[in-house]
MARLUM-291808 format. One record per residue: residue in one letter; x negated, y negated, z negated of N, C-alpha, C, O in turn. Coordinates in steps of 0.2 Angstrom, whole numbers, plus 2048, in hexadecimal, padded with zeros to 3 digits. Layout:
N
AXYZXYZXYZXYZ ...
//
This chain:
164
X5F24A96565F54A465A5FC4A36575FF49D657 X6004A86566084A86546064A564E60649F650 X6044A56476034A264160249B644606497643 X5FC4986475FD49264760448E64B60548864A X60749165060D48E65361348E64D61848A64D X61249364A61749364461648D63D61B48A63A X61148D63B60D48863760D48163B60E47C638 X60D48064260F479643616478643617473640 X61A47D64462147A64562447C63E62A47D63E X62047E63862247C63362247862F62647762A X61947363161846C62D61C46763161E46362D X61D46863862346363D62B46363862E45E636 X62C46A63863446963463446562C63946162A X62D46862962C46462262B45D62362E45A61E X62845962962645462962E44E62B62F449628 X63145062E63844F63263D45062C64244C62C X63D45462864245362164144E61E64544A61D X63C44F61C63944761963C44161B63D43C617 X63E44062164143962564843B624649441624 X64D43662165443762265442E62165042B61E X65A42B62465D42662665E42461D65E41E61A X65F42961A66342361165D42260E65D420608 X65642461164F42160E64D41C60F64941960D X65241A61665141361865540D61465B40C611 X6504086166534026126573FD6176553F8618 X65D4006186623FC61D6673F761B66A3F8616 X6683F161D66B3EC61B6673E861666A3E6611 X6623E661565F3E361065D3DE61565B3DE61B X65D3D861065B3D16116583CE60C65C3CA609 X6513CF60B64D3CC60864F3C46046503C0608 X64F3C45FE6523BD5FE64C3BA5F76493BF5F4 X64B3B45F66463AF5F16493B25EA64F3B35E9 X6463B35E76493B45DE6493AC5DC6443A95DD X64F3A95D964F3A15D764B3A35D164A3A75CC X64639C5D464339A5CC6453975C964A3945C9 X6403995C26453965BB64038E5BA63A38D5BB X64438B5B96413835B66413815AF6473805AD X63C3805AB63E37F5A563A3795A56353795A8 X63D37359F6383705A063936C59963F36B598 X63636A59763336659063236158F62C35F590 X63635C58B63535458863235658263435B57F X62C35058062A34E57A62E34B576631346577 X62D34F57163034D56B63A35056963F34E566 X63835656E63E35A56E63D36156B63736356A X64236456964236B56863F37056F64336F574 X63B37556F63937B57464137C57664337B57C X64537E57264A382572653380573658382574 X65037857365537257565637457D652376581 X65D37357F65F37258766136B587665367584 X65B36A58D65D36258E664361594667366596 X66635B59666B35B59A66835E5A166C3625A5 X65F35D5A466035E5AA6603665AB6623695B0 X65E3695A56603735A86643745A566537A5A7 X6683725A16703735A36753725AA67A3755AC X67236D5AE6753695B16773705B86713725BA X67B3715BB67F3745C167E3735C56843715C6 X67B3735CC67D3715D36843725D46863785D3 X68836D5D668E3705D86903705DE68E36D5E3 X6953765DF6963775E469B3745EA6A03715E8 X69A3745F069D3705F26A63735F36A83785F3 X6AA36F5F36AF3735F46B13755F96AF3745FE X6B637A5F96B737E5FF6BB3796046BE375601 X6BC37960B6BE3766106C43796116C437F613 X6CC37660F6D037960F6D43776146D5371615 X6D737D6196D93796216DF37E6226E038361F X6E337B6256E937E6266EA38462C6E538762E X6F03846306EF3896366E838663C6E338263C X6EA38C63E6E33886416E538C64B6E839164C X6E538864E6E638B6566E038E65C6DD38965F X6E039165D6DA3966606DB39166A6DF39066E X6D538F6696D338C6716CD38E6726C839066F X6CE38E6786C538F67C6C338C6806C7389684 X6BD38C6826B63866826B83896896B938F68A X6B938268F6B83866946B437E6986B5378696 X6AE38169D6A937C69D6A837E6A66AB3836A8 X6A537A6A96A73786B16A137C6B46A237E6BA X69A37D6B069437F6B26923836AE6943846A8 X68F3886B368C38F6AF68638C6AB6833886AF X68438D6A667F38C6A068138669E67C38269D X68538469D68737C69A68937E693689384691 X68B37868C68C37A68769037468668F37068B X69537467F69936F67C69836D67769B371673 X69436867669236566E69636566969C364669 X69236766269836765D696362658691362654 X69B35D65869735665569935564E69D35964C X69735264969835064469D34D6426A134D63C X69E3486476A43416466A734164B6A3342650 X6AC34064C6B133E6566AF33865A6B233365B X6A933965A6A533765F6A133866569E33E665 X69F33566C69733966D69333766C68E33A66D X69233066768C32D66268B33365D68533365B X68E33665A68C33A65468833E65468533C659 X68534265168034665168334E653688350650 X68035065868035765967E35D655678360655 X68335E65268236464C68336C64D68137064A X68536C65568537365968837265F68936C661 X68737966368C37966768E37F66B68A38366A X69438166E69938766F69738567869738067B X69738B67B69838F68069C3926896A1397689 X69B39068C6A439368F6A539868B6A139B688 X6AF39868A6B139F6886B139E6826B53A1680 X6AE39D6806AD39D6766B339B6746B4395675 X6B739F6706BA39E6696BA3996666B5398664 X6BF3956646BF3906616C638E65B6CC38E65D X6C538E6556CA38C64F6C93846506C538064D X6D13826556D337A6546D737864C6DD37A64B X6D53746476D93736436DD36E6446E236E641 X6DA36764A6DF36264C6DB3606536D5360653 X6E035D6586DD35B65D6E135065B6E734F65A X6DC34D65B6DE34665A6D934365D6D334465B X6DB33F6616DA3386646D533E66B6CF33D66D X6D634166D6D03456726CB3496706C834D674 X6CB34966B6C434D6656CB3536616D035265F X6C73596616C835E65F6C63616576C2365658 X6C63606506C336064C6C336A64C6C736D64F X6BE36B6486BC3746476BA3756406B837063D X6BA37A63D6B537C63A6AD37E63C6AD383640 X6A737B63A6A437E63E69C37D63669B378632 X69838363669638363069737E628693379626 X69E3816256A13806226A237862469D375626 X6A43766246A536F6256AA36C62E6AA36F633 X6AE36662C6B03676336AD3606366AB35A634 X6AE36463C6A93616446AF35F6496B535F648 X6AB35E64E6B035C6546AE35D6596A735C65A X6B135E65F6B03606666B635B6696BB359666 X6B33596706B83566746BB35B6796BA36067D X6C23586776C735E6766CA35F67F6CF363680 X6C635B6846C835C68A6C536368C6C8367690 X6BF3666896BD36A68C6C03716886BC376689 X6C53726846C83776816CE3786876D037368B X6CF3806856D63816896D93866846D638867F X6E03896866E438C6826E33976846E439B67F X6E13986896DD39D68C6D739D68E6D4399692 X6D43A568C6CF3A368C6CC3A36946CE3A8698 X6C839F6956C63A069C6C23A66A26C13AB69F X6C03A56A86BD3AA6AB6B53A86A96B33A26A8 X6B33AD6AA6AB3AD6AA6A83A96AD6AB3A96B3 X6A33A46AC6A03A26B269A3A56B66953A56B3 X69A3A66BC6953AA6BF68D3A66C068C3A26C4 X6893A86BE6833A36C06813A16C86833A46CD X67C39E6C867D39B6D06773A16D16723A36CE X67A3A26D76733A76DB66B3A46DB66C39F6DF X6663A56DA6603A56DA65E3A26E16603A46E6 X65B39D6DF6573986E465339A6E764E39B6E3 X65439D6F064D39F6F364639C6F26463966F3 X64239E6F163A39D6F163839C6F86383A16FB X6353956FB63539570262E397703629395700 X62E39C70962539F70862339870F626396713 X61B39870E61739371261439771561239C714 X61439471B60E39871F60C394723610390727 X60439572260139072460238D72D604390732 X60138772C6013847355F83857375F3384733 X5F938773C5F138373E5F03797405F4375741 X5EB37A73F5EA37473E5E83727475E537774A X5EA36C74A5E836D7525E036B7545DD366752 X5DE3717595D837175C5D33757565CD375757 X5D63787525D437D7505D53857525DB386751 X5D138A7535D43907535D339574F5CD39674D X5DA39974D5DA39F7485D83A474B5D93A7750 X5D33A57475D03AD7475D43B37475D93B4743 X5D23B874B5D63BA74A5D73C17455D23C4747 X5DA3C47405D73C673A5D63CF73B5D83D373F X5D03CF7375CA3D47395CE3DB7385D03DB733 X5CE3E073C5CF3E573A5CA3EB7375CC3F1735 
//
């Protein structure tokens, strides 16, 4: 009986070493291998580079912004949000949107519209709704009672009365 309580808790200890955390594969993000494109005109050389697989996608340039002043989103209603538009508009297109409380990088506030950084490129927020501190939480609204029914009798009828 001893032999085998010793024999399980020494395949338990073998089996448990085997596991360590740096066999794991942490931080990986599987990502596409780029395909290679080659492609061939008649009456060219194999070994010829034509202009299009030479040719670069270029990058875009970097968005280069000066100081920038830290405001926050402060909004009237618990679950509300503040669009984040493309152009200083409210015709524009809604390209995101930020939160009560949310952090905000103003790089200019003009005509009412607040311009930002916002996935590389700059956006706009209407700039009434930023403040210089950040604001209190908003509390959500208490849970709307469920009103229970109970039945009426209907008149000149009568309820049984229920069986024990």
């Amino acid at each position: 009986m001893k032999k085998s309580i010793y024999l399980l808790i020494i395949s338990i200890l073998i089996l448990l070493s085997g596991c360590s955390k740096k066999d794991q594969l942490t931080n990986f993000i599987p990502t596409q291998v780029p395909e290679e494109v080659t492609t061939s005109v008649e009456g060219t050389d194999e070994n010829a580079q034509t202009d299009a697989e030479t040719a670069v996608t270029p990058t875009p340039a970097a968005i280069h912004i000066g100081a920038t002043t830290t405001k926050y989103v402060k909004l009237d209603e618990y679950g509300g949000y503040l669009n984040i538009r493309s152009k200083p508009s409210t015709d524009a297109e809604a390209v995101g949107f930020l939160v009560h409380a949310e952090e905000v990088k103003v790089i200019e506030i003009k005509d009412g519209w607040a311009s930002i950084l916002y996935n590389d490129a700059i956006c706009y927020v209407n700039a009434d709704f930023l403040v210089d501190e950040r604001p209190a939480y908003l509390t959500p609204p208490p849970p709307t009672p469920t009103p229970i029914v109970t039945p009426t009798p209907v008149p000149g009828t009568a309820v049984a009365p229920p069986e024990i």
